[in-house]
N, CA, C and O of each residue as an XYZ file, in Angstrom:
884
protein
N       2.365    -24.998    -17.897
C       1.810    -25.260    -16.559
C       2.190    -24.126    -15.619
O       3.375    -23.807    -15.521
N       1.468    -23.647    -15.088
C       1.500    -22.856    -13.682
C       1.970    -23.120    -12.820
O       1.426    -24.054    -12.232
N       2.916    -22.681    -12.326
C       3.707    -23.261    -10.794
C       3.745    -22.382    -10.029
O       3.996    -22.630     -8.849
N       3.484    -20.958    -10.504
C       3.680    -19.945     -9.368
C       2.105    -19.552     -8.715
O       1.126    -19.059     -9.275
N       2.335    -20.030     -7.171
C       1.063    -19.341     -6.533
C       1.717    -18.325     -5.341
O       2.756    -18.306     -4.681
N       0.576    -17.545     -5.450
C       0.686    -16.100     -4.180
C      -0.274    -16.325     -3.535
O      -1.298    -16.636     -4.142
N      -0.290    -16.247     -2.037
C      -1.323    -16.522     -1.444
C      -1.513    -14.941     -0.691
O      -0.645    -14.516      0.072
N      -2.999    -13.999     -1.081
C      -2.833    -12.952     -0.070
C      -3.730    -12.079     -0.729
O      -3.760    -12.205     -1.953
N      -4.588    -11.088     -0.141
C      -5.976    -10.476     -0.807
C      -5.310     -9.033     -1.254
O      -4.497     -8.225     -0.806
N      -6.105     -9.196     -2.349
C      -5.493     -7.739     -3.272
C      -5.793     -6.109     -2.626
O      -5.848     -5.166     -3.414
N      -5.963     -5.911     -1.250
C      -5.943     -4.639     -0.828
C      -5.069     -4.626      0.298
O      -5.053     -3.721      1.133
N      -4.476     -5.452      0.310
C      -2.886     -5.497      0.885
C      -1.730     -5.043      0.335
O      -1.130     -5.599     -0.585
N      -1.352     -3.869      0.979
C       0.246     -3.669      0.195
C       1.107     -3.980     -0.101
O       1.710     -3.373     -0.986
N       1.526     -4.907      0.390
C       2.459     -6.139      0.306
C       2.207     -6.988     -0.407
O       3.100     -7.596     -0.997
N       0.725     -7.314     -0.580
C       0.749     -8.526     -1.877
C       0.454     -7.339     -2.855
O       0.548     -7.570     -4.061
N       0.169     -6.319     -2.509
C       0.221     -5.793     -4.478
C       1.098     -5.504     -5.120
O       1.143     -5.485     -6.350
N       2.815     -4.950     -3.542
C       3.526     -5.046     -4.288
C       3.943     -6.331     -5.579
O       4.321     -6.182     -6.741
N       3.765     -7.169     -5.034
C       4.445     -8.593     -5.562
C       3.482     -9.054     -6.634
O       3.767     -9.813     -7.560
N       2.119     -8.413     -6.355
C       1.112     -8.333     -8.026
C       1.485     -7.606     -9.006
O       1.203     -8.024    -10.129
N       2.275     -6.224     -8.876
C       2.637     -5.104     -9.396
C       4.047     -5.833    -10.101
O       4.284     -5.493    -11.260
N       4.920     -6.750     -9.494
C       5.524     -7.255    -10.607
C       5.847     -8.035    -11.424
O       6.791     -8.199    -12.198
N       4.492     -8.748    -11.039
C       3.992     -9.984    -11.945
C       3.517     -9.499    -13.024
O       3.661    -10.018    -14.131
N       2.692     -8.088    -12.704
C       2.007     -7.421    -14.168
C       3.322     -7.363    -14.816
O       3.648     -8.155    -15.701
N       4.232     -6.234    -14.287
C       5.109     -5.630    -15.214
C       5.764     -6.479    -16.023
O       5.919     -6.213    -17.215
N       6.245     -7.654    -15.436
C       7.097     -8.571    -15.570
C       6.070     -9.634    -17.042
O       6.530    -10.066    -18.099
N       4.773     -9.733    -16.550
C       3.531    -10.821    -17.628
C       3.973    -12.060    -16.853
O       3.990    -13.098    -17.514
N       4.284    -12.128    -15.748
C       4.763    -13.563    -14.451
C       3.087    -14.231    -14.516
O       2.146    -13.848    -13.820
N       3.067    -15.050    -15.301
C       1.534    -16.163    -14.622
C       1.538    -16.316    -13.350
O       2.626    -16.146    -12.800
N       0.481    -16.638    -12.586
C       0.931    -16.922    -11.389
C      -0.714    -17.280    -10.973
O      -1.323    -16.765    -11.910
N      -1.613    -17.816    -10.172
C      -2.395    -18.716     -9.090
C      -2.386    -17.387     -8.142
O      -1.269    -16.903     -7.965
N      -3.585    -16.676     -7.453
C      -3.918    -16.209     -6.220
C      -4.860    -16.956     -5.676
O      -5.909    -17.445     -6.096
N      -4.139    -16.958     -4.376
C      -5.284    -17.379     -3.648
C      -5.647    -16.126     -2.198
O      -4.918    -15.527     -1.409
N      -7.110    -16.181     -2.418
C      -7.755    -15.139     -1.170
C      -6.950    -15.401      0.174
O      -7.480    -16.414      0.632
N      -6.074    -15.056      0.923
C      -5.716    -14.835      2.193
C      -5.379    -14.018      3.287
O      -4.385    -13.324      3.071
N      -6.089    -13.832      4.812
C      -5.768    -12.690      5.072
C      -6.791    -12.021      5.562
O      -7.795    -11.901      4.859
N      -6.740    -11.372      7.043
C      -8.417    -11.171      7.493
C      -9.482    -11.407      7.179
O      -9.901    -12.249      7.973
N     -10.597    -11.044      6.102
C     -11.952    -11.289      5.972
C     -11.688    -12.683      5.700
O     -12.455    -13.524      6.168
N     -10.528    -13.088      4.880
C     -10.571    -14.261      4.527
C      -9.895    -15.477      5.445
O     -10.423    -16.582      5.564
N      -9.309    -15.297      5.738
C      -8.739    -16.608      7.524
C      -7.494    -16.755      6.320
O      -6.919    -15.953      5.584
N      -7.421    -18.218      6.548
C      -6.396    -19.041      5.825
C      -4.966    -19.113      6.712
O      -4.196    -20.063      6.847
N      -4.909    -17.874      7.214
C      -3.386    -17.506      7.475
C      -2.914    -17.803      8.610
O      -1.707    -17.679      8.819
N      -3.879    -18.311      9.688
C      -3.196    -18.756     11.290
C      -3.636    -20.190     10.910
O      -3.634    -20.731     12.016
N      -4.014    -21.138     10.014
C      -4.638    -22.276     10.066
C      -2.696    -22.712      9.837
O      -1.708    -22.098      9.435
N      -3.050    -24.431     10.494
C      -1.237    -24.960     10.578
C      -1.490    -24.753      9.205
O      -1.723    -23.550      9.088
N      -1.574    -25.388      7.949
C      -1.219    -25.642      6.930
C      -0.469    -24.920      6.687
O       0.650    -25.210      6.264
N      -1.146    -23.091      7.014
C      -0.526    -22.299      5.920
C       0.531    -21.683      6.755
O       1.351    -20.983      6.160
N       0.659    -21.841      8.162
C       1.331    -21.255      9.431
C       2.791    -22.147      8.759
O       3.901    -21.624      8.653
N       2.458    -23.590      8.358
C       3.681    -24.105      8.177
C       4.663    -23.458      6.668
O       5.826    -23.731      6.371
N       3.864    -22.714      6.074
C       4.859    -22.518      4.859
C       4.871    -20.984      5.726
O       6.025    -20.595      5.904
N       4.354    -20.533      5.999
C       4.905    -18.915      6.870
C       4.242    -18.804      8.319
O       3.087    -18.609      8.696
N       5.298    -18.982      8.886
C       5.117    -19.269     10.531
C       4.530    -17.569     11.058
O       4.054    -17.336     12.169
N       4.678    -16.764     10.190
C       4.294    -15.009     11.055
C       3.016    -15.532     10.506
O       2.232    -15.364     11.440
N       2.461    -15.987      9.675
C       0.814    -15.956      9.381
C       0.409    -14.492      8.894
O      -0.482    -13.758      9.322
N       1.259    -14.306      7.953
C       1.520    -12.897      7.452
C       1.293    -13.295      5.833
O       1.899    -14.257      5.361
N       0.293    -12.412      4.942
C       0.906    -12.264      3.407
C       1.496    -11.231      2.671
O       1.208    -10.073      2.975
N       2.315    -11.467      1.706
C       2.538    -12.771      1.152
C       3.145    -13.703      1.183
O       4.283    -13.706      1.652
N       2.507    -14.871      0.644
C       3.513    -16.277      0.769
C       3.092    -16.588     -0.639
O       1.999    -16.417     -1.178
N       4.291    -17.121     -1.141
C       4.734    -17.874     -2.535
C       5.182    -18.984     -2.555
O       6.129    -19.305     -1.837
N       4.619    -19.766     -3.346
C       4.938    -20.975     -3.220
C       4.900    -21.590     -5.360
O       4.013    -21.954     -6.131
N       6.522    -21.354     -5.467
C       6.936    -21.883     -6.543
C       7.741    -23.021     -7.289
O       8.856    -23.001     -7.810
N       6.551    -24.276     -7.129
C       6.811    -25.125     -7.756
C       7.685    -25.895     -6.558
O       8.728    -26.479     -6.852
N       7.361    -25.870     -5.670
C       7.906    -26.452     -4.097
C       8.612    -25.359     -3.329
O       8.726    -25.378     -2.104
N       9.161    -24.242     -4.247
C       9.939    -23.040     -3.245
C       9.319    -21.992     -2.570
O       8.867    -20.956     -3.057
N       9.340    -22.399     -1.240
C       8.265    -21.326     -0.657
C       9.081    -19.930     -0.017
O      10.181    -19.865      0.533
N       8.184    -18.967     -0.289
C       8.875    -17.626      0.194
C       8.279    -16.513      0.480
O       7.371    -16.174     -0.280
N       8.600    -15.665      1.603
C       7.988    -14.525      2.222
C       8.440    -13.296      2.299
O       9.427    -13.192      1.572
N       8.207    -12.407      2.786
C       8.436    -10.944      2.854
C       8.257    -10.802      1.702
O       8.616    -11.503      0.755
N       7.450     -9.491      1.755
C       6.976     -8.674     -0.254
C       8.227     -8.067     -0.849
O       8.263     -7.568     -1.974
N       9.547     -8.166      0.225
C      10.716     -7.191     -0.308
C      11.425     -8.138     -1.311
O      11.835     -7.909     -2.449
N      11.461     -9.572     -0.361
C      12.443    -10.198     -0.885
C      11.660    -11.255     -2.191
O      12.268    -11.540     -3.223
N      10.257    -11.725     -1.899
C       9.363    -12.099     -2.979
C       9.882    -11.130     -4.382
O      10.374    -11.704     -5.353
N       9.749     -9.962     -4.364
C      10.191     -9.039     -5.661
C      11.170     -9.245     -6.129
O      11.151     -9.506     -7.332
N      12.405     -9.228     -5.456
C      13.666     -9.706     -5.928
C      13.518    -10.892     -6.470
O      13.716    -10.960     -7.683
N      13.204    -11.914     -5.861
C      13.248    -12.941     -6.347
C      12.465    -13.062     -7.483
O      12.872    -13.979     -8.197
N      11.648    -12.576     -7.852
C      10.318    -12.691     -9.393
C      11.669    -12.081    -10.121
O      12.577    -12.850    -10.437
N      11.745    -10.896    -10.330
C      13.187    -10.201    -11.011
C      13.899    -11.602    -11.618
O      13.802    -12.219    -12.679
N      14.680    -11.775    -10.350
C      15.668    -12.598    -10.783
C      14.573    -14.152    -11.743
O      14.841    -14.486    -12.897
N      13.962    -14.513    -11.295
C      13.607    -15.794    -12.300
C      13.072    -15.157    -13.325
O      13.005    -15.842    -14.346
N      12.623    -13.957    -13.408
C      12.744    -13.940    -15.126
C      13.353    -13.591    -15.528
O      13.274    -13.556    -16.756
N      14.503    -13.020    -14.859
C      15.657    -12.470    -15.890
C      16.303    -13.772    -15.900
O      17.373    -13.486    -16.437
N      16.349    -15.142    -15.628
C      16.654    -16.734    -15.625
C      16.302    -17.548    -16.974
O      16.768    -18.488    -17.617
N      15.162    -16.610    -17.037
C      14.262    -17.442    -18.078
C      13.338    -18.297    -17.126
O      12.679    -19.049    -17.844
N      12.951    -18.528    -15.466
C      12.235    -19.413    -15.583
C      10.600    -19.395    -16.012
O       9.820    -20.344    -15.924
N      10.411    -18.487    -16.338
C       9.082    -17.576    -16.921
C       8.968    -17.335    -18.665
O       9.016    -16.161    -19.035
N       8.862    -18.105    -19.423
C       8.859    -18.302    -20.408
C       8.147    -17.038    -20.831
O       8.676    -16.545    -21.827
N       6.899    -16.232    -20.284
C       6.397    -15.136    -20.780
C       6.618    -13.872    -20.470
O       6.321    -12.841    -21.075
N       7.227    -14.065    -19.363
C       8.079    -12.830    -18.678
C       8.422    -11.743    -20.105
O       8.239    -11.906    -21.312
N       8.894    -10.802    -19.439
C      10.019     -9.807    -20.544
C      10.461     -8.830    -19.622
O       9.773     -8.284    -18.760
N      12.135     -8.580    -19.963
C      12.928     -7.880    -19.342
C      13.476     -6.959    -20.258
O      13.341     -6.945    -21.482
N      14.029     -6.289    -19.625
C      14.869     -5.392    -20.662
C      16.386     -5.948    -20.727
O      16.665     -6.457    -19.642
N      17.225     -6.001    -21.449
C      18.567     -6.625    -21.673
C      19.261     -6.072    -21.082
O      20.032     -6.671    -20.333
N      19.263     -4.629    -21.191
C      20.166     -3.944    -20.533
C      20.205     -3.420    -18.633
O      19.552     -2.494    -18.152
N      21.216     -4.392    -17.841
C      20.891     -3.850    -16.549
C      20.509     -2.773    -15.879
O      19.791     -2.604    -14.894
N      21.339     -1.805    -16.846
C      20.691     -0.385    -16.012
C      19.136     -0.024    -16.090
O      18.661      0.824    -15.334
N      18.491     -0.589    -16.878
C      17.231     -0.643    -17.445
C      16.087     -1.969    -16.388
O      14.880     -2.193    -16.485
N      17.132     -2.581    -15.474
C      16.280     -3.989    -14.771
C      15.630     -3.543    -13.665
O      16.127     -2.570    -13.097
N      14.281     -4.192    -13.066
C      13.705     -3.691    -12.089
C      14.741     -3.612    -11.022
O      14.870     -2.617    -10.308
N      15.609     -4.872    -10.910
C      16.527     -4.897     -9.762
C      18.114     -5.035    -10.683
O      18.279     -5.814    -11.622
N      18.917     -4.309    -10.271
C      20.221     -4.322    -11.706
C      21.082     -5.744    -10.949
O      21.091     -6.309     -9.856
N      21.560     -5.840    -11.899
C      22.724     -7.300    -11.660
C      23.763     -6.427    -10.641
O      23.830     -6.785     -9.466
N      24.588     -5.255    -11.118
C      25.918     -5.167    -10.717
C      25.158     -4.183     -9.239
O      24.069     -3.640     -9.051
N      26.287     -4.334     -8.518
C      26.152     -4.329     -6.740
C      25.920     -2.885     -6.397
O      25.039     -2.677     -5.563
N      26.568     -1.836     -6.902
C      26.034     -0.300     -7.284
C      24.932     -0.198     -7.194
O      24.473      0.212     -6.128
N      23.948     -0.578     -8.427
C      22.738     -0.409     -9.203
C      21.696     -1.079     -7.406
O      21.120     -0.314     -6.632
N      21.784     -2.613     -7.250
C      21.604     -2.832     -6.489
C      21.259     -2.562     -5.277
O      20.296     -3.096     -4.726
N      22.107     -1.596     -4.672
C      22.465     -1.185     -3.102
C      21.511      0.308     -3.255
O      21.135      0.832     -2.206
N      21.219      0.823     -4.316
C      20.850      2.155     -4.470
C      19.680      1.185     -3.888
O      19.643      1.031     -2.668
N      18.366      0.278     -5.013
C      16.925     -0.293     -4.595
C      17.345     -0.702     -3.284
O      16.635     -0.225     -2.399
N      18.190     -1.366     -2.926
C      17.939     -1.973     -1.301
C      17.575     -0.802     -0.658
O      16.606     -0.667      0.088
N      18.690      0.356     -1.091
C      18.902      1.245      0.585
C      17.372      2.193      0.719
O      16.980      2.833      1.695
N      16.542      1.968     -0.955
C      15.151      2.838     -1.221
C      13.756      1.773     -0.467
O      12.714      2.155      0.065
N      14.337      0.177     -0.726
C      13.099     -0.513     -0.236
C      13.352     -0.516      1.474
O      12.362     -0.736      2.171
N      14.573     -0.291      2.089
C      14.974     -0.467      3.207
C      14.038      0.676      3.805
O      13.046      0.467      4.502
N      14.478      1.805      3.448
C      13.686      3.165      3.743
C      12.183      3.022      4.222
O      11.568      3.168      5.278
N      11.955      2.730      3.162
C      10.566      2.164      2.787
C      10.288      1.649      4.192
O       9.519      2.187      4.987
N      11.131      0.343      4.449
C      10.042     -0.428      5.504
C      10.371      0.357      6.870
O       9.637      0.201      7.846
N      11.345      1.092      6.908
C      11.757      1.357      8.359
C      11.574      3.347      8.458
O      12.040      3.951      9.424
N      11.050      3.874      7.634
C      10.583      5.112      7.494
C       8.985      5.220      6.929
O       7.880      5.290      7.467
N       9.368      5.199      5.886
C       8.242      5.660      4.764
C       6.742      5.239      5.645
O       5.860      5.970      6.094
N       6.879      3.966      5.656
C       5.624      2.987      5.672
C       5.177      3.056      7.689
O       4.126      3.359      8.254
N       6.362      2.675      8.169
C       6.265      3.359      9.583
C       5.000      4.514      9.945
O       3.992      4.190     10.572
N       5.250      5.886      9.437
C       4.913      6.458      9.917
C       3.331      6.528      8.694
O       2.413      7.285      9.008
N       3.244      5.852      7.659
C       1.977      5.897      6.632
C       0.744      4.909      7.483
O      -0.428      5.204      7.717
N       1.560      3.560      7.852
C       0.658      2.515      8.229
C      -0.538      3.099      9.521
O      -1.743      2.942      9.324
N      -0.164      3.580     10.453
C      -1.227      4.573     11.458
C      -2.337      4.897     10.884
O      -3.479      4.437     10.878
N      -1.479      6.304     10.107
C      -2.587      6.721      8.920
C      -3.643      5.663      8.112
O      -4.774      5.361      8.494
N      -3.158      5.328      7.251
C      -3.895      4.373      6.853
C      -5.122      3.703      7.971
O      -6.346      3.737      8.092
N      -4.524      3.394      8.325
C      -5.227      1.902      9.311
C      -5.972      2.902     10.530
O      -6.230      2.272     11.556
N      -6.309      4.214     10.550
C      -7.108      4.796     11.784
C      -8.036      5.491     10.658
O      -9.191      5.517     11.082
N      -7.920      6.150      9.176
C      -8.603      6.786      8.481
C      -9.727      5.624      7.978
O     -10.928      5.669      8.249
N      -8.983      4.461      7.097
C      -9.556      3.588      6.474
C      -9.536      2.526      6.900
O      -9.166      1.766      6.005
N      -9.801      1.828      8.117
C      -9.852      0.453      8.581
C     -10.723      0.329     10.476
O     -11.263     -0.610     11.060
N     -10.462      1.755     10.863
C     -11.266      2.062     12.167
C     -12.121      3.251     11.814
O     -12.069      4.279     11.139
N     -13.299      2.298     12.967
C     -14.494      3.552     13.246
C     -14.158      4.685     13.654
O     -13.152      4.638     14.363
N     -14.690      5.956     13.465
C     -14.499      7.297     13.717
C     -14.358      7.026     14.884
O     -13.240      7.299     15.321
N     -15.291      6.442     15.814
C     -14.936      6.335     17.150
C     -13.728      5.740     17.969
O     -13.240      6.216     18.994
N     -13.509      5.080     17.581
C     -11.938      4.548     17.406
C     -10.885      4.972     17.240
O      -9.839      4.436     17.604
N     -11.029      6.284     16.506
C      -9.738      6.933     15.824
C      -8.955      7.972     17.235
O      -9.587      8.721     17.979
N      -7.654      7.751     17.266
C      -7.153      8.615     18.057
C      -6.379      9.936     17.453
O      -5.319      9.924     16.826
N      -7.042     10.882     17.742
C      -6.661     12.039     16.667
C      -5.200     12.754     16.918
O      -4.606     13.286     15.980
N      -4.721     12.731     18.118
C      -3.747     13.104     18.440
C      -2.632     12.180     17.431
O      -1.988     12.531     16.443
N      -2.724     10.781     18.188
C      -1.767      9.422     17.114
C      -1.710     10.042     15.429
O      -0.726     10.017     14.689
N      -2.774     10.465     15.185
C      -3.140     10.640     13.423
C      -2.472     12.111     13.181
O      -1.833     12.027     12.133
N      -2.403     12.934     13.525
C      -2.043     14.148     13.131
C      -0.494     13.765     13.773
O       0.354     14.230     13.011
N       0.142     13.046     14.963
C       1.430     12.778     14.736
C       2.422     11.880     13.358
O       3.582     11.849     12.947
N       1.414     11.403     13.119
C       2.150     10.385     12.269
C       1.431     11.358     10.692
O       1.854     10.961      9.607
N       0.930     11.941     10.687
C       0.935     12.632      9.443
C       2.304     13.922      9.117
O       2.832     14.349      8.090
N       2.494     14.239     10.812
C       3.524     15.175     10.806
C       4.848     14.199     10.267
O       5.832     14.841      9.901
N       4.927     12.869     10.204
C       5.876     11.840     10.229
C       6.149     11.554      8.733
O       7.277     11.683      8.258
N       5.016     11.138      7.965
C       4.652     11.453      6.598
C       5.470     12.424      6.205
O       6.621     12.305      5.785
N       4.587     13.776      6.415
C       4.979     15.033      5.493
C       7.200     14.917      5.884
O       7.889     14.999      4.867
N       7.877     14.767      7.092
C       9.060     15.210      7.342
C       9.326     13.364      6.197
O      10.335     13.612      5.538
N       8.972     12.263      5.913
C       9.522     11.719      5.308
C       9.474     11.930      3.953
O      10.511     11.946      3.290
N       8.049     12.144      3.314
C       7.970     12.801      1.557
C       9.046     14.399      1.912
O       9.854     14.518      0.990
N       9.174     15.341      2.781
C      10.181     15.873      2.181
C      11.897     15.497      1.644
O      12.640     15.712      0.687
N      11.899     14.747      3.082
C      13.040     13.217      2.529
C      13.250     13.048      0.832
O      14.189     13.475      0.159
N      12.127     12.328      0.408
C      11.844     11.480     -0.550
C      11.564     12.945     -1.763
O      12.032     12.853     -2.898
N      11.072     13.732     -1.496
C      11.277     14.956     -2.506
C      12.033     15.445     -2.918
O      12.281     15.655     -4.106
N      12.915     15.919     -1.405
C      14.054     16.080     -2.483
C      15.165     15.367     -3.056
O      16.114     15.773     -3.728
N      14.835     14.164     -2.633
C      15.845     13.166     -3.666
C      15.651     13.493     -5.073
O      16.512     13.779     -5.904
N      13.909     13.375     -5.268
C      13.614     13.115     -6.198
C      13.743     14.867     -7.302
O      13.184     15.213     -8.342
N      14.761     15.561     -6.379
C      15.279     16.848     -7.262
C      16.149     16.399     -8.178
O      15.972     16.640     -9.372
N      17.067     15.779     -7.786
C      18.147     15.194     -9.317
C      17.996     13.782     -8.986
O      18.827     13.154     -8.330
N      16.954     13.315     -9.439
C      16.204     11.634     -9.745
C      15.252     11.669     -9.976
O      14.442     12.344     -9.339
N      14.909     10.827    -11.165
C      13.632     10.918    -12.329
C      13.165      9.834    -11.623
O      12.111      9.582    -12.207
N      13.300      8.938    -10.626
C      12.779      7.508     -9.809
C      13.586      7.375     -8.452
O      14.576      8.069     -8.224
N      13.251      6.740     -7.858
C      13.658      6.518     -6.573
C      15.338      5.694     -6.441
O      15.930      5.816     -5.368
N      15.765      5.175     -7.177
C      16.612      4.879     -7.467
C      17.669      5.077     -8.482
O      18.700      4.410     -8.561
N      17.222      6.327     -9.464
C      18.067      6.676    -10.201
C      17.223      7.136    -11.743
O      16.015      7.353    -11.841
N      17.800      7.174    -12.373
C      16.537      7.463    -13.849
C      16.019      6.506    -14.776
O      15.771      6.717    -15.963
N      15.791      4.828    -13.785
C      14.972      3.817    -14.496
C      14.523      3.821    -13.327
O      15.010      4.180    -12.255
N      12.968      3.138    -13.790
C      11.895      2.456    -12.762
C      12.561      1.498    -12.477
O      13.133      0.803    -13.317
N      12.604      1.248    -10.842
C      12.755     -0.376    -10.525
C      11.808     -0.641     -8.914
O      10.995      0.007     -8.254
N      12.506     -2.010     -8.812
C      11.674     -1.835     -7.237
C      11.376     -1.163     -6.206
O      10.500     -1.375     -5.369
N      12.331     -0.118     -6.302
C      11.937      0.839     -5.229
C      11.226      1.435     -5.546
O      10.708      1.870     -4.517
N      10.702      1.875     -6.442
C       9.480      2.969     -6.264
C       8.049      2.239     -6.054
O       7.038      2.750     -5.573
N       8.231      0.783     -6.582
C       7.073      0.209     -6.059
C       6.163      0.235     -4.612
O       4.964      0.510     -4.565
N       6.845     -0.045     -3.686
C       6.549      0.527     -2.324
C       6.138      2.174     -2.249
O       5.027      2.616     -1.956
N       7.094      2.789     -2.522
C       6.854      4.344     -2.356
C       5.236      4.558     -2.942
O       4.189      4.909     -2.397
N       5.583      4.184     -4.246
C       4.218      4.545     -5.082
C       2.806      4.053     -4.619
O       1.792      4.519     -5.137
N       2.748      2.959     -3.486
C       1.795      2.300     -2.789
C       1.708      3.306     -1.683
O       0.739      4.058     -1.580
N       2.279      3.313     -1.218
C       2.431      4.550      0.035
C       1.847      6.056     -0.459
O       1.149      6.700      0.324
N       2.119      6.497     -1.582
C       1.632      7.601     -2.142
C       0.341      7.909     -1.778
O      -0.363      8.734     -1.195
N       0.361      6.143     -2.814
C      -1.838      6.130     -2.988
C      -2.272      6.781     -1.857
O      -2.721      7.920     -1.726
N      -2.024      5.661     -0.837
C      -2.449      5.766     -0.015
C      -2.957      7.316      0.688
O      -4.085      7.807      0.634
N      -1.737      7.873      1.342
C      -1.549      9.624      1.004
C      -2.294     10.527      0.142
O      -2.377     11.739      0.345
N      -2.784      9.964     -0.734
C      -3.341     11.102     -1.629
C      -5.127     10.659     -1.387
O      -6.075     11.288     -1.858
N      -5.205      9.426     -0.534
C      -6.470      9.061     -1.164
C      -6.923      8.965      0.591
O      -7.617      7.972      0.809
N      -6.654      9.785      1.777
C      -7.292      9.405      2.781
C      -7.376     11.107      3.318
O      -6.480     11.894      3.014
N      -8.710     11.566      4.238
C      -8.879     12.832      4.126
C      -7.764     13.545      5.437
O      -7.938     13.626      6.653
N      -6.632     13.974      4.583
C      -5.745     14.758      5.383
C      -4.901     16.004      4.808
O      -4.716     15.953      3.592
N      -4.343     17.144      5.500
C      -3.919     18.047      4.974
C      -2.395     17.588      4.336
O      -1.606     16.807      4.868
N      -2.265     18.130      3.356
C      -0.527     17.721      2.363
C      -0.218     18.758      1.451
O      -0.818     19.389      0.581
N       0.729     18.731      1.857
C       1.258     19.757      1.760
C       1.989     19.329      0.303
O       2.782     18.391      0.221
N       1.539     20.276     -0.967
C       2.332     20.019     -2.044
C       3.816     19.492     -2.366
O       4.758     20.085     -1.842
N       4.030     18.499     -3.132
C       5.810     18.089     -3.322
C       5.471     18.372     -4.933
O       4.587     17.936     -5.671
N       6.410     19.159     -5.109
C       6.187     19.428     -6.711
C       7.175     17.747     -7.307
O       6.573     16.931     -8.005
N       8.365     17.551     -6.971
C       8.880     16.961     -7.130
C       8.265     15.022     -7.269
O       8.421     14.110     -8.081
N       7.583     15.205     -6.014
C       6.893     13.621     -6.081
C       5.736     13.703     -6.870
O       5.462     12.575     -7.279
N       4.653     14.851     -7.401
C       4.128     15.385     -8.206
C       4.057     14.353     -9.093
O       3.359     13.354     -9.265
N       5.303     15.077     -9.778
C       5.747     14.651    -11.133
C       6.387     12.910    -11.444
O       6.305     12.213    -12.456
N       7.073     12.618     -9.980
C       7.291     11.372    -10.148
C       5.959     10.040     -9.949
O       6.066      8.913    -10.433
N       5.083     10.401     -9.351
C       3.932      9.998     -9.340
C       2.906      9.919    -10.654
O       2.236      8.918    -10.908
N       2.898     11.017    -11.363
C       2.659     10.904    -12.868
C       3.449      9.460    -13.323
O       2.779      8.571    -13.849
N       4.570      9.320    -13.145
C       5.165      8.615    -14.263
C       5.348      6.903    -13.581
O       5.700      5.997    -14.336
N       5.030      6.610    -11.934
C       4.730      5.904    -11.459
C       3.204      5.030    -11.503
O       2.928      3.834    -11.599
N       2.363      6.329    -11.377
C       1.038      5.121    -12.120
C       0.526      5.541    -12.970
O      -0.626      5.936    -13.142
N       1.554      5.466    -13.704
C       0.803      4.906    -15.299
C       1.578      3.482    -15.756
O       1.692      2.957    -16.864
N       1.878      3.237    -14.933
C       2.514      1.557    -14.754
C       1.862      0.646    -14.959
O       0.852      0.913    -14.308
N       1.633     -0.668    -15.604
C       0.925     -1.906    -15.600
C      -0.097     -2.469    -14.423
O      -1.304     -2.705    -14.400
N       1.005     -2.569    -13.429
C       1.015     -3.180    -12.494
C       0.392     -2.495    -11.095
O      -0.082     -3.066    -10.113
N       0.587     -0.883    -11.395
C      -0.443      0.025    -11.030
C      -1.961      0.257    -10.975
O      -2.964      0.410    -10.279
N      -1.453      0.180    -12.121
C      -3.050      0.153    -13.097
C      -4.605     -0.724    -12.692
O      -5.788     -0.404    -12.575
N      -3.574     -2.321    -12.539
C      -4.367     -3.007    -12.461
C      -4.753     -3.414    -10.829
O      -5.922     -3.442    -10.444
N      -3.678     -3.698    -10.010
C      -4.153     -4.058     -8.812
C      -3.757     -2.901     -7.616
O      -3.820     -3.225     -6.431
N      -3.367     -1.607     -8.002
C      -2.968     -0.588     -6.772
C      -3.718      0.708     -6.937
O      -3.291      1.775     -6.497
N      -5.007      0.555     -7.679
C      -5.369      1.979     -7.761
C      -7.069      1.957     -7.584
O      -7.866      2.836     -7.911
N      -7.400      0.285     -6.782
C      -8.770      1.151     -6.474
C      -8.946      1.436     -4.865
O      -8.123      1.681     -3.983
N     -10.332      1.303     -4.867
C     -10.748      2.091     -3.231
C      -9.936      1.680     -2.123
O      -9.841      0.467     -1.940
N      -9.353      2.434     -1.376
C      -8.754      1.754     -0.009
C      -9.857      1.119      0.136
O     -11.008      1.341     -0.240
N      -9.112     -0.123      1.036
C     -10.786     -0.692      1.771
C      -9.446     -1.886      3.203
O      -9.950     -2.591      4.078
């Protein structure tokens, strides 16, 4: 039986993170459409399991839960539980999307932290004036600042990625999930970028991922 539902439309970054590790993971799980074109999300019902009227929201088997940061962690942890009978993990922690011991740990926090209070900061503008507003609409000054915001954070994130094969160390885990959404994005809206040899290469090895594959790599829209 199915108990896990996600409520939230697949060209959202936030719910793809949390699609992206349901693939990796083989997590069954229930979507349901929510989320501008589609409403759902200021109606009480759904206001009452997430009062921001924000997706995603999860709702497993009575446990309901929000933010795409902490949704991830939590998928991690129930299948590394077993409560996912089809799941598959790797045994070895250093090898886990999110590691058990507090080290391993604090590295993905301090990369998804980044993420929401850098990375995505200065991407979301972008995004949302290239691919979501009319030309007429667009404020060009705002867009070429926050691209200058971009490029000073991928150099950030480049040269980490000089002695680091992933954002967190030399296994894939949650942190690069975000980054690698943020990438797309970056590579796929018409602006000048300035080569990272370094994210280059880590981007190669980021989508060719499952979970990539399937719900983070078509048309912005």
């Amino acid at each position: 039986m199915n108990d896990l539902t996600i409520w939230g439309r697949t060209n959202s970054i936030n719910v793809q993170k949390v699609l992206w590790v349901c693939e990796d993971l083989k997590i069954e799980h229930k979507r349901i459409d929510a989320g501008m074109e589609f409403g759902v999300t200021k109606t009480p019902e759904y206001l009452k399991f997430n009062p921001n009227g924000l997706v995603p929201t999860i709702n497993d088997n009575g446990f309901v839960l929000w933010e795409s940061h902490t949704v991830m962690r939590y998928l991690v942890r129930r299948a590394s539980n077993g409560s996912d009978a089809s799941s598959t993990m790797d045994s070895g922690d250093e090898n886990s999307l999110y590691p058990l011991n507090p080290k391993g740990a604090a590295r993905v926090d301090q990369w998804l932290d980044w993420c929401n209070t850098v990375a995505w900061p200065a991407m979301r503008p972008l995004f949302w004036g290239w691919v979501r507003l009319k030309p007429e609409e667009r404020n060009p000054q705002e867009l070429e600042a926050n691209r200058q915001l971009m490029i000073k954070a991928f150099t950030v994130f480049d040269g980490h990625l000089e002695s680091h094969t992933y954002a967190a160390g030399e296994h894939f885990t949650l942190a690069d999930i975000p980054m690698a959404l943020i990438a797309y994005r970056w590579f796929n809206i018409p602006v000048d970028r300035p080569h990272f040899e370094n994210i280059s290469l880590w981007y190669k090895l980021v989508s060719d991922r499952p979970g990539f594959k399937k719900y983070c790599s078509a048309p912005l829209t």
